[in-house]
C-alpha positions in Angstrom: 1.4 -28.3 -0.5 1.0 -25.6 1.9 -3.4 -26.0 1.4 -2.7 -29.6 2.3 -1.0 -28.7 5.8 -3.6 -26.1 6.7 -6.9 -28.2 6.1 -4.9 -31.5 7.7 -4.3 -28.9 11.1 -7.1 -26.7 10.6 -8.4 -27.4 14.2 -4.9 -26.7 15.8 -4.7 -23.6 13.6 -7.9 -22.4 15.1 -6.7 -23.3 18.4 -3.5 -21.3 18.4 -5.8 -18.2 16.9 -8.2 -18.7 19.5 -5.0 -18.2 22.2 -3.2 -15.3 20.4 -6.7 -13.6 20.8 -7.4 -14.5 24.1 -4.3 -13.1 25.1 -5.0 -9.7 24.3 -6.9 -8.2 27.1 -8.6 -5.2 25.9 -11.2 -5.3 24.1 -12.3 -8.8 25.2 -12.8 -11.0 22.5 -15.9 -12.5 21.2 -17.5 -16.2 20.4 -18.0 -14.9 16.2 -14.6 -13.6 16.3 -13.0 -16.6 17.2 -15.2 -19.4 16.4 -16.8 -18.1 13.5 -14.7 -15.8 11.4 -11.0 -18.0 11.4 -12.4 -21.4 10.4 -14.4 -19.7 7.6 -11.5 -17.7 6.2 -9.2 -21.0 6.5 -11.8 -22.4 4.4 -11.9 -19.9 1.9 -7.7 -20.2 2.4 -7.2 -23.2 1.4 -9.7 -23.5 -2.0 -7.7 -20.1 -2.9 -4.5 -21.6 -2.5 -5.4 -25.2 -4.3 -6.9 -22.9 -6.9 -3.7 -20.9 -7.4 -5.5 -17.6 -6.2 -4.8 -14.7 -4.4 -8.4 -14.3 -3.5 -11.8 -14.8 -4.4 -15.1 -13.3 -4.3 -15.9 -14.9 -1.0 -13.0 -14.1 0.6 -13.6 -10.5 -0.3 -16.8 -10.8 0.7 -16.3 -12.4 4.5 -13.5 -10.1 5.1 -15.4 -7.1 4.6 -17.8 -8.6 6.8 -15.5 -9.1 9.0 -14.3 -5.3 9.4 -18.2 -4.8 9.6 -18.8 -7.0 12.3 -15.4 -6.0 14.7 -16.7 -2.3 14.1 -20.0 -2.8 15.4 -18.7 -4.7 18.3 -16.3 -2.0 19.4 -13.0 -3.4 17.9 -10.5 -0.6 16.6 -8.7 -1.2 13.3 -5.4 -2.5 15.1 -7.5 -5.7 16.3 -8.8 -6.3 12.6 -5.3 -6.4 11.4 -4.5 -8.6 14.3 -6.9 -11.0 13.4 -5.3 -11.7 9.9 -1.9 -11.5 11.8 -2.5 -14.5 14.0 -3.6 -16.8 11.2 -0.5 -16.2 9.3 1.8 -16.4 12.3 -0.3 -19.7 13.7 0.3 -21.2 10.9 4.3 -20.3 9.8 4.8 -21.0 13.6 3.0 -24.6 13.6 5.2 -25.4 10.0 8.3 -24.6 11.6 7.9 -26.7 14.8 6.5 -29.4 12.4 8.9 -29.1 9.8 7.0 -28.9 7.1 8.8 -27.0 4.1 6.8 -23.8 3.0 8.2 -22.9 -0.8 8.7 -19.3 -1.9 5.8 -19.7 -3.9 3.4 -21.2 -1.2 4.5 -17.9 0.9 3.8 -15.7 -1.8 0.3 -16.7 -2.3 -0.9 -17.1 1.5 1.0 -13.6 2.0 -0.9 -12.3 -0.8 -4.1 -13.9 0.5 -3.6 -12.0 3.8 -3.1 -8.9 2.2 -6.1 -8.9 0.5 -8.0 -9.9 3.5 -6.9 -7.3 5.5 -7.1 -5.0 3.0 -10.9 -5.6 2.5 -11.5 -6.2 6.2 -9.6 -2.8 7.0 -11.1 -0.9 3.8 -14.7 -2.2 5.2 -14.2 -1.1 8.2 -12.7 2.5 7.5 -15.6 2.8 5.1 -18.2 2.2 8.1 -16.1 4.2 10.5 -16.3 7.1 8.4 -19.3 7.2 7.3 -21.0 6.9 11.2 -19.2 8.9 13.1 -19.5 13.2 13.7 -16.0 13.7 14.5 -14.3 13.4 11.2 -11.3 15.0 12.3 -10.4 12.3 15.3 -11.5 9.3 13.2 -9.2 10.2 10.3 -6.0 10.5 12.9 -7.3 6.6 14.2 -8.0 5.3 10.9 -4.2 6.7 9.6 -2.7 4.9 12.4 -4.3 2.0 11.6 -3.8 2.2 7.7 0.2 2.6 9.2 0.2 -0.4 11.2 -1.8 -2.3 8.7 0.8 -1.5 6.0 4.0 -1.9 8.4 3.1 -5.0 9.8 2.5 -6.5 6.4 5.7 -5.2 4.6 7.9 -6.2 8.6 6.2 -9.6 8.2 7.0 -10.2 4.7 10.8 -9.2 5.1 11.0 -11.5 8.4 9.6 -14.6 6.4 11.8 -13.7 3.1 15.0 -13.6 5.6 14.1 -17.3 7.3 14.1 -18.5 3.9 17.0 -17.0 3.0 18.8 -17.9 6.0 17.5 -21.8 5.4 20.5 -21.9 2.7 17.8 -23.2 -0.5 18.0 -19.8 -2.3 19.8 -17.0 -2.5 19.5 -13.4 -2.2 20.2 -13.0 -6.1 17.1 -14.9 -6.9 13.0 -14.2 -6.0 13.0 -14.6 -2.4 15.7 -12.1 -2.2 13.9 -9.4 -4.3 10.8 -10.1 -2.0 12.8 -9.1 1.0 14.4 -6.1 -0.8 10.8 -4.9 -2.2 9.6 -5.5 1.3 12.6 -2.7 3.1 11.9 -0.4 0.6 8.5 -0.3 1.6 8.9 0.3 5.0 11.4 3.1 3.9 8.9 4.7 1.7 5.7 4.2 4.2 8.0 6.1 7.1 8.8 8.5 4.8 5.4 9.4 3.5 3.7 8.9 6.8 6.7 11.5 8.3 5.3 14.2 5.7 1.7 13.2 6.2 2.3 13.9 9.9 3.7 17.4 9.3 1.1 18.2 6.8 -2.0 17.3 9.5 -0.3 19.4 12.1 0.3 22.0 9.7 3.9 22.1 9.7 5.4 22.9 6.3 8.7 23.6 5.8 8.5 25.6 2.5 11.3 26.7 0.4 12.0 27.3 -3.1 14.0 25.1 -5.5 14.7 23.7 -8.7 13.1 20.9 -10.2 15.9 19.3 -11.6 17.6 17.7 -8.9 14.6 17.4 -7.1 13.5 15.3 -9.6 16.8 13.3 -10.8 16.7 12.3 -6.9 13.3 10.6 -6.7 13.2 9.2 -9.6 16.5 7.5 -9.4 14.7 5.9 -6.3 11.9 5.1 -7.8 14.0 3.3 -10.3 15.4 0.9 -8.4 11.7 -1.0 -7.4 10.6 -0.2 -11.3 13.5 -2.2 -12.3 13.0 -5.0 -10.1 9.2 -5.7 -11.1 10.7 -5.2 -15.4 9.3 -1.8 -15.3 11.2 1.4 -17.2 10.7 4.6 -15.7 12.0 7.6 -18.0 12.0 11.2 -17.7 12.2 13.2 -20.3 14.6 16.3 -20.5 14.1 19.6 -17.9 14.0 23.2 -18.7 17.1 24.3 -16.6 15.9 26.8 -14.2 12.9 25.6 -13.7 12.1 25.8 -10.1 8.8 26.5 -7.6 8.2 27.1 -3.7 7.1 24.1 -1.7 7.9 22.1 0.8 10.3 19.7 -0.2 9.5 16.7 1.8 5.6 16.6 1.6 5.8 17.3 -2.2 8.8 14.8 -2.5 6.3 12.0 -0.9 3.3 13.1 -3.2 5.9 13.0 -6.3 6.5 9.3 -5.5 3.3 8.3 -4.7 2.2 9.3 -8.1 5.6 7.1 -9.4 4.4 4.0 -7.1 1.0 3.9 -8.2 2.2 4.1 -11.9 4.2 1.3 -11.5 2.0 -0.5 -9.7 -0.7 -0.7 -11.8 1.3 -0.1 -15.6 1.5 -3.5 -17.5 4.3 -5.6 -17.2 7.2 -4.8 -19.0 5.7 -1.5 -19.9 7.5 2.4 -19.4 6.2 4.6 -16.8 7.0 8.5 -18.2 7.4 11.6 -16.0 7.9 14.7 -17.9 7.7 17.9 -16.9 5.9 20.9 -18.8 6.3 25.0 -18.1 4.5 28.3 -19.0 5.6 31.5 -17.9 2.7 31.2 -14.6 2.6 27.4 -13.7 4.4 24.0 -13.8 2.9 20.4 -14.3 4.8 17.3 -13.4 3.4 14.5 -15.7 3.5 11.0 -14.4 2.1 8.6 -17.5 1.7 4.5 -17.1 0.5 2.2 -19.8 -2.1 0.2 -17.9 -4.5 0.5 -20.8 -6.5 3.5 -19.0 -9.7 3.3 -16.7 -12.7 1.3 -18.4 -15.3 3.5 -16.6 -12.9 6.4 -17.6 -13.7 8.4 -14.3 -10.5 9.4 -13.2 -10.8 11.5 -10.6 -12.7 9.0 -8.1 -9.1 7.8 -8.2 -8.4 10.7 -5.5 -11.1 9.5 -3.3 -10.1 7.9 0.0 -10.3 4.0 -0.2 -11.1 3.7 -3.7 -9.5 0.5 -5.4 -10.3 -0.8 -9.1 -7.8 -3.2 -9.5 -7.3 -6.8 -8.9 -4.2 -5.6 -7.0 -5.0 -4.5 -3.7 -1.7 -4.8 -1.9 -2.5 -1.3 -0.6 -5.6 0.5 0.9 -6.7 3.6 -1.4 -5.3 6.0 0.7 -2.0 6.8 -1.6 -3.7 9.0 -3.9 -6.0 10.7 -1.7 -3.4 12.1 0.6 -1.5 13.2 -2.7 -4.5 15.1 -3.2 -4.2 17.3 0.1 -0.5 17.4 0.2 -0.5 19.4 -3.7 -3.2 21.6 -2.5 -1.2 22.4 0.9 1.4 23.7 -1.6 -1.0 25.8 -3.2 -1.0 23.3 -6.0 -3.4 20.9 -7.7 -3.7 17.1 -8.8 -5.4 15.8 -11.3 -5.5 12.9 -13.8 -7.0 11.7 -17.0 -7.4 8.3 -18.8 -5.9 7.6 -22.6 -8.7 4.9 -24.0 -6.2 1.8 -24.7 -3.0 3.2 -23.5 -2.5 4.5 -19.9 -3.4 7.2 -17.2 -2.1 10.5 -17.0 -1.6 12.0 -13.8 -0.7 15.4 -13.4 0.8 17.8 -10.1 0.2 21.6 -11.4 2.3 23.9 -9.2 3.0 27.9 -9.3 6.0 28.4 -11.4 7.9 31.0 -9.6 11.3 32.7 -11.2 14.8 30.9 -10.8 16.1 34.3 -9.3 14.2 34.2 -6.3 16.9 31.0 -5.7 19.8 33.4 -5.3 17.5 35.6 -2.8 16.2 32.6 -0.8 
């Protein structure tokens, strides 16, 4: 069992850490970074992983630390996702040279594990960050690099590990490990993509045009289908009023759109239906994206739009999804909003300026 091989080699685990962050020159490590916080997470690693869990109260708990504690001592984001980084590769590395067979499910947990960490350590740490510093505008540029790299190297690590597997010739690409390495590329597609239109939106660059809304939306949710389908999830869309159409740029509202459609998938019960329709008056349009995750218990639903904000047990991401949806819509003159159905689900809603199909033929 992979919690068995990481408490037998705990000291050369810490070792190898200890060297991966020794070898990065600037900003000079410290004693409590290496000798204090890696043997207390692979403690808190390894009763998670006998336990069958993905994390824990304490883990939550030291890794926010953590992110406190590399803030304060002049560490930049990229350095707390580092520090998670070189636990997992120390110890993937050490099983390989040892040969000691990690399952697909022991790599699913400890990957999981990670990701929580970091999320917490990261989410911790942009919380601080935010809140201490007068110059809003630069921190927000550093922090949404390191939210990128966070995210990227997670979803490049998790592909890299699926394809060893793979390529080890005990399963095959039809079964799990082979929809972990598919889920994982899409991500990466997906992250570029909406961190492309995020880009143009903070410089300002917006590309509006007008268009209609049903190809626009036949394209992305045919997209968005493919990882619904793979997790058992249905995502349907009910029938479009032909010549529907609105001004916008494309690709920033195209990102926002399937933001919306991850998050419902995300977070809608298994086996459940995730339902975009779309509704018209003469003046506006609304895009309706509606899950089934049995609505919000506190039933505030629009501190979902605030940066870093994450209810559920699933933190695979860092809170940032919906707040960037937030300023992309109103960049497009629009607005997002959502509201919680007691029992059933979450409704959120994109409301746009309708404007008339003609102006197509004139564009």
């Amino acid at each position: 069992m992979l919690y068995e091989f990481i408490a037998v080699n705990r000291d050369e685990i810490i070792s190898r850490c200890r060297a991966k962050v020794t070898a990065r020159l600037v900003p000079t490590p410290s004693e409590v970074e290496i000798d204090h916080g890696v043997p207390m997470f692979l403690d808190q690693l390894v009763v998670a992983l006998r336990l069958g869990l993905s994390s824990s109260p304490s883990m939550a708990s030291s890794a926010g630390l953590h992110g406190s504690d590399l803030l304060r001592q002049g560490f930049t984001v990229s350095q707390v996702v580092h520090d998670y980084g070189d636990v997992c590769q120390s110890i993937t590395e050490l099983a390989q040279e040892t040969n000691a067979p990690i399952t697909v499910d022991d790599f699913r947990q400890l990957n999981a594990c990670l990701d929580n960490a970091i999320a917490d350590a990261v989410t911790q740490y942009g919380r601080e960050r935010n809140q201490s510093t007068i110059d809003g505008g630069a921190v927000l540029e550093n922090e949404r690099l390191g939210f990128f790299t966070h995210e990227l190297r997670n979803l490049i690590h998790t592909a890299i590990i699926a394809y060893e597997v793979v390529k080890s010739g005990n399963v095959g690409l039809e079964g799990s490990t082979g929809r972990v390495l598919y889920r994982s590329l899409v991500g990466v597609r997906d992250l570029v993509a909406r961190s492309m239109a995020e880009v143009g939106l903070t410089r300002g660059v917006q590309n509006r045009q007008p268009f209609l809304l049903s190809a626009f939306i036949e394209e992305l949710t045919s997209t968005a289908a493919l990882a619904a389908n793979a997790q058992g999830i249905t995502i349907t869309t009910m029938p479009i009023e032909e010549g529907l159409a609105i001004d916008a740029d494309r690709q920033v509202l195209a990102a926002v759109v399937m933001n919306v459609l991850q998050n419902a998938v995300k977070f809608t019960r298994p086996r459940s239906t995730v339902t975009l329709r779309v509704v018209a008056n003469a003046e506006r349009v609304r895009l309706e994206v509606q899950d089934e995750c049995g609505g919000l218990p506190d039933g505030d639903a629009d501190g979902l739009f605030h940066p870093f904000d994450q209810r559920s047990a699933n933190r695979t991401g860092l809170g940032l999804g919906l707040a960037f949806s937030r300023w992309a819509t109103e960049a497009n003159d629009g607005r997002i909003y959502a509201r919680t159905l007691p029992g059933v689900g979450c409704v959120f809603t994109i409301d746009l300026p309708r404007i008339p199909a003609s102006t197509l033929a004139i564009a």
